[in-house]
C-alpha positions in Angstrom: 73.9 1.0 -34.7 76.1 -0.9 -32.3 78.6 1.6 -31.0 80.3 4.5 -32.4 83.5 2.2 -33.9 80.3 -0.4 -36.0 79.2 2.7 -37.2 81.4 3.2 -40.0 80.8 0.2 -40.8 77.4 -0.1 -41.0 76.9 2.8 -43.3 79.8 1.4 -46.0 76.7 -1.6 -46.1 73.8 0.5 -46.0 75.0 3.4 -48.6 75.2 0.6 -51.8 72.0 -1.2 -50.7 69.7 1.7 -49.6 71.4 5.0 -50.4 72.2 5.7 -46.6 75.5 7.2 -45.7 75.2 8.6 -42.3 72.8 8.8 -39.3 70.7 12.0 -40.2 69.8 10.1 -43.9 68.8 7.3 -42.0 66.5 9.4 -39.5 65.2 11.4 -43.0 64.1 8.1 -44.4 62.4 6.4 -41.1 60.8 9.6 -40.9 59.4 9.7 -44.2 58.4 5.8 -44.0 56.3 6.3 -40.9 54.7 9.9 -42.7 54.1 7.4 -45.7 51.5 5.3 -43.6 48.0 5.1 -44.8 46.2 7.4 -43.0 43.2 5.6 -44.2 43.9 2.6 -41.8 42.4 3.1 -38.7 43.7 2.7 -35.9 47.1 3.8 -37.7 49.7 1.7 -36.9 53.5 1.4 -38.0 56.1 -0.9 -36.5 59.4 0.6 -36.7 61.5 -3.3 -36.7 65.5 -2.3 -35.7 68.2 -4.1 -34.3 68.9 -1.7 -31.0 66.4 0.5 -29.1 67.2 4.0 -29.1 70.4 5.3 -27.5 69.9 6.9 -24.1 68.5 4.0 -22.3 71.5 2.9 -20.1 74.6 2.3 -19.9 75.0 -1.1 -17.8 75.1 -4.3 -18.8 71.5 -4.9 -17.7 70.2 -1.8 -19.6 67.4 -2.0 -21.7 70.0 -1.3 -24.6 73.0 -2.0 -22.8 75.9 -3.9 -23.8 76.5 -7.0 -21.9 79.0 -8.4 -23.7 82.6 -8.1 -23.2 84.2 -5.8 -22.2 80.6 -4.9 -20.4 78.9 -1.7 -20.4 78.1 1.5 -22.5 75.2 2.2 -24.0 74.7 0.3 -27.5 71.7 2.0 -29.2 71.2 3.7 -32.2 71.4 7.8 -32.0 68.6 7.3 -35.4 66.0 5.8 -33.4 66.0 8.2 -30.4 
């Protein structure tokens, strides 16, 4: 996550470590972590931990996912987590 130019970035991390090379492998795989939770544990439960909240909430500095560090504004989630 972190903006369209950390992308890049990011994934030339993730794609040694954890096989991830783009946005829609790293949706495949939270998908198929939260499908892999014991449906015997009641209540079910999974906590998805992430750096950013999904993209799509806000664009200001104040915004729930907002950048508000220089130069201020734009929304700063991750397009995965929506």
């Amino acid at each position: 996550g972190g903006g369209k130019n950390k992308r890049s970035s990011t994934y030339r991390l993730l794609s040694p470590l954890y096989g991830i090379k783009n946005h829609a492998e790293s949706v495949d795989r939270i998908v198929a972590n939260i499908k892999n939770v014991d449906e015997a544990s009641q209540p079910l439960s999974c906590i998805c931990l992430a750096h950013n909240g999904p993209t799509g909430l806000g664009e200001k500095p104040y915004s729930i996912c907002g950048k508000d560090f220089p130069p201020a504004g734009g929304g700063w989630g991750d397009p995965d987590l929506e």
